[in-house]
C-alpha positions in Angstrom: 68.7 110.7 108.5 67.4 107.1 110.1 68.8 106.6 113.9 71.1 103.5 112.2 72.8 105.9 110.2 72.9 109.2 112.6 74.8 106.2 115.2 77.2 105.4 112.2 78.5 108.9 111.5 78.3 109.2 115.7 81.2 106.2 115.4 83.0 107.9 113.0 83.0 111.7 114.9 84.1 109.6 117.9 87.1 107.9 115.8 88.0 111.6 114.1 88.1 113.2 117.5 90.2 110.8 119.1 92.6 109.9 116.0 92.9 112.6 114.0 95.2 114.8 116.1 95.6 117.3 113.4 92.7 116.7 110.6 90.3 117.3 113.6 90.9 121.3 113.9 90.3 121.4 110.2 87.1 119.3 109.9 85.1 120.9 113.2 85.1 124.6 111.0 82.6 122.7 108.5 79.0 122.7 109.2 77.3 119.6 110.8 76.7 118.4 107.3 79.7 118.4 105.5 81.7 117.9 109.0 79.9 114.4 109.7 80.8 113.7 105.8 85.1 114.2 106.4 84.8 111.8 109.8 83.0 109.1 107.5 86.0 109.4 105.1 88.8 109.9 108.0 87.5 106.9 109.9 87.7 104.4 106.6 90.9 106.1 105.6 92.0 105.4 109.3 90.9 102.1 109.3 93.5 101.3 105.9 96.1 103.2 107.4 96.0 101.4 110.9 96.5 97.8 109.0 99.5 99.1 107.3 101.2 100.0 110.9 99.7 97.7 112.9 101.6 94.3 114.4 100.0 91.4 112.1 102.4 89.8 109.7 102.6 90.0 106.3 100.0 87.7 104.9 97.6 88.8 107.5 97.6 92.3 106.5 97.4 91.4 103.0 94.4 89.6 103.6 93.2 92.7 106.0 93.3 94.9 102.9 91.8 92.3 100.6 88.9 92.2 102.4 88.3 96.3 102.4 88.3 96.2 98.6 85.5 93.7 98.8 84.1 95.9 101.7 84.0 98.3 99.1 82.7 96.6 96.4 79.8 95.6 98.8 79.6 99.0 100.9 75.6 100.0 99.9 75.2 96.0 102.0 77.5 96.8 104.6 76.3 96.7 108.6 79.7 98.4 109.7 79.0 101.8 111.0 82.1 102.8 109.4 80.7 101.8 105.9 77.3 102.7 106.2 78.5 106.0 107.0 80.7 106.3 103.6 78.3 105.0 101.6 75.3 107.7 102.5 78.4 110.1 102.0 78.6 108.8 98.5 75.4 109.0 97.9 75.3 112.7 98.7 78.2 113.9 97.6 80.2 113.3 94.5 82.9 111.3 96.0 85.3 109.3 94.2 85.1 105.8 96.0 87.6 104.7 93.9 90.2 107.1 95.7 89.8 104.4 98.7 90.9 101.6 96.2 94.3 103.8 95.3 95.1 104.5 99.2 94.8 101.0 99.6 97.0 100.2 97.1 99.6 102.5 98.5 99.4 100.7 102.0 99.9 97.9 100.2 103.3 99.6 99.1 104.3 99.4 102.8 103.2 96.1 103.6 105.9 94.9 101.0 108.1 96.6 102.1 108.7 98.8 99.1 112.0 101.5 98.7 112.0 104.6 96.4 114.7 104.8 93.9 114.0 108.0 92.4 111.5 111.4 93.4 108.8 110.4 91.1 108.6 107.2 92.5 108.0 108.8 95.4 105.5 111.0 94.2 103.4 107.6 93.0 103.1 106.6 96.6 102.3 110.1 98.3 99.4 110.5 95.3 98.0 106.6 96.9 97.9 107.6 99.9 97.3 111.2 100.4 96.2 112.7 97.1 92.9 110.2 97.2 92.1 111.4 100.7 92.4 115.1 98.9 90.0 114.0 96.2 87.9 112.1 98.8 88.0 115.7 100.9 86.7 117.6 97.5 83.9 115.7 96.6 82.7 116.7 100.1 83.9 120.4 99.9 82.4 120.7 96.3 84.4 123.8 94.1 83.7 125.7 91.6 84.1 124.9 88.3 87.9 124.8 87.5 89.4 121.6 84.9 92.5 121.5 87.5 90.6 121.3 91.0 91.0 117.8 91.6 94.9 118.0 90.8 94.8 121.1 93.1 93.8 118.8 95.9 96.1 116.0 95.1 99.2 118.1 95.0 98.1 119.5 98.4 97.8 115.7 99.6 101.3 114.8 98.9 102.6 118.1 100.0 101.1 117.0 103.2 102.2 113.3 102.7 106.0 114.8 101.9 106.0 116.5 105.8 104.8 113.7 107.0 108.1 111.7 105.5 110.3 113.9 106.6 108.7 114.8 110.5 109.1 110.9 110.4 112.2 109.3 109.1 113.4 108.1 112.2 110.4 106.5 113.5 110.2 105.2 109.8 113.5 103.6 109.8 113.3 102.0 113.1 110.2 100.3 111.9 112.2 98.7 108.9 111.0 101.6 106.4 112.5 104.0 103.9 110.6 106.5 102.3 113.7 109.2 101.2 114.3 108.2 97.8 117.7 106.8 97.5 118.1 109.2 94.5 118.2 111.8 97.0 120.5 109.7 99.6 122.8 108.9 96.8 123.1 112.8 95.5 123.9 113.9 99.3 125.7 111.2 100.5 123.7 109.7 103.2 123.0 106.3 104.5 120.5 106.7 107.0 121.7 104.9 110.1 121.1 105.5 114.3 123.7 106.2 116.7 124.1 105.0 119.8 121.5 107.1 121.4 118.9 105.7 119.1 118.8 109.0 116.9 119.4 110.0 113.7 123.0 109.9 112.9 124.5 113.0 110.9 128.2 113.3 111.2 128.9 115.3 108.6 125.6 117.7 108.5 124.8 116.0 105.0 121.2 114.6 106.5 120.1 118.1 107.5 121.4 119.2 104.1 119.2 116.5 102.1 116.2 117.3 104.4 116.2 121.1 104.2 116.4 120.8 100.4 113.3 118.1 100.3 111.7 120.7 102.4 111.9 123.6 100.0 111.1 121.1 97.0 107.6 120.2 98.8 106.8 123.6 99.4 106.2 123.8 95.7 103.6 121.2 96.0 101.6 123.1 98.7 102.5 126.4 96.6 99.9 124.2 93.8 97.9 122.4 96.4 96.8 126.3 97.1 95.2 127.2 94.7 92.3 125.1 95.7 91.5 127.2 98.4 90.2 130.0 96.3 87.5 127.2 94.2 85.8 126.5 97.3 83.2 128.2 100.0 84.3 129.7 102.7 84.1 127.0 105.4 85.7 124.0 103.4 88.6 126.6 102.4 89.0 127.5 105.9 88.8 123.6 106.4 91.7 122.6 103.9 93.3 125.9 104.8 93.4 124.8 108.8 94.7 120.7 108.1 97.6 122.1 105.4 98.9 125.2 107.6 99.1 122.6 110.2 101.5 120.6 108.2 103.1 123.7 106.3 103.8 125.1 110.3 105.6 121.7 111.0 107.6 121.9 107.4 108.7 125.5 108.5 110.7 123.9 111.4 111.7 121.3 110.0 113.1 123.4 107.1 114.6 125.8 109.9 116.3 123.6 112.5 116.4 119.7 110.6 117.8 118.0 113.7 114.7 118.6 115.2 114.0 115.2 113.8 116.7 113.2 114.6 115.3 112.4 118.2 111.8 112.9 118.6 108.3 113.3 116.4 107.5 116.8 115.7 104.4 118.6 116.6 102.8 121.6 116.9 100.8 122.4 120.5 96.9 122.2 120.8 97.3 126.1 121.0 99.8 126.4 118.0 96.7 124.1 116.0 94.1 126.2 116.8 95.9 129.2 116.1 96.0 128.2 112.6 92.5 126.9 112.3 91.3 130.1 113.9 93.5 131.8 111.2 92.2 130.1 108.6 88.8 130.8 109.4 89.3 134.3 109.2 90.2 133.9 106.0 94.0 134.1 106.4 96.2 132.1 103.8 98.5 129.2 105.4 
């Protein structure tokens, strides 16, 4: 490895340590190799992400993400740290580059401003956003041969995707944005509203009701995402088995207690982290 490209994946361990508050206790239990291989991939997933939630209007984001699929079209030319570093991941690992192009297209489902009439709807954006960075994650982890891995990984991507939605549906909908699907609001009766304290408002107990049951509906997606675990070696299972018992931990009190989100942004302690990362080294299923 040249010093240009040893400095890229430097950038991008630098952007994973500081940014990925709960990816980064996964990705350290992977050797050097495979470890500078996830921060290449976190720090261009990153990048999409942080145009979606950042401050520029509209048009300007659109543009933003416009020019990443040309970035991408281009990467084996780029200069950018960032790129360089993805690109000599690609080129020694089987990862699907394309899975960039569908996160950005589910980015672009926020710029617009897009709602979620029914589940599977839903589903379509969590698999944009979260199930490519799964499939990014495997072409790095490498499995054993099984037809159904990469599906495996995607299902665990939107399980994730799904705690994320529901640890954050009042920061969502004070930024203008509704990821419940109204199928769900409609069958509970909920309009999703803040009182006068800023919090989630929930008279009548029917928010907690629709959350706890969109809890126990994504725990059948980490219940599939699972059975990756099992396809790959030891440290990319205790990897992927560290970044989803993160999440499943969070979905286990939000399941338990759902007012828990009505005021604040759930998460779990640096200790409570490593305490699953450490479990999941040791071989110990989330």
């Amino acid at each position: 490895m040249n010093g240009t490209i040893a400095e890229a994946y430097d950038v991008c361990a630098s952007i994973t340590k500081e940014q990925a508050r709960n990816f980064h206790y996964g990705i350290r239990l992977l050797p050097a190799d495979k470890r500078g291989a996830l921060c290449a991939l976190y720090a261009l997933s990153r990048r999409v992400d942080d145009i979606g939630d950042g401050d520029l209007p509209v048009a300007a984001k659109a543009t933003a993400l416009a020019a990443v699929r040309s970035d991408l079209r281009e990467i084996d030319r780029s200069t950018d740290p960032v790129l360089m570093a993805v690109a000599d991941t690609a080129r020694r690992y089987p990862v699907p580059l394309g899975a960039f192009e569908e996160l950005v297209d589910g980015v672009e489902m926020d710029v617009t401003g897009r709602t979620y009439e029914t589940f599977e709807d839903l589903v379509d954006y969590c698999r944009c956003v979260a199930g490519s960075v799964g499939r990014l994650c495997l072409g790095v982890f490498g499995s054993r041969p099984d037809p159904l891995a990469a599906e495996y990984a995607d299902a665990l991507g939107i399980a994730l995707q799904q705690t994320n939605i529901l640890r954050d549906i009042r920061e969502d909908l004070l930024n203008g944005r509704v990821y419940l699907p109204q199928s769900d609001l409609d069958a509970h009766g909920v309009t999703l509203k803040l009182d006068a304290s800023g919090n989630l408002a929930d008279p009548t107990g029917d928010l907690a009701a629709l959350i706890s049951a969109a809890a126990q509906r994504a725990r059948g997606w980490y219940d599939r995402g699972s059975r990756l675990l099992p396809l790959l070696d030891r440290r990319s299972a205790a990897c992927a088995g560290a970044m989803s018992g993160i999440y499943r931990r969070l979905l286990d009190r939000i399941e338990a207690n759902p007012p828990v989100v009505y005021d604040r942004r759930l998460s779990l302690s640096g200790w409570e982290k490593a305490g699953v990362a450490v479990r999941a080294l040791a071989g110990v299923r989330p």
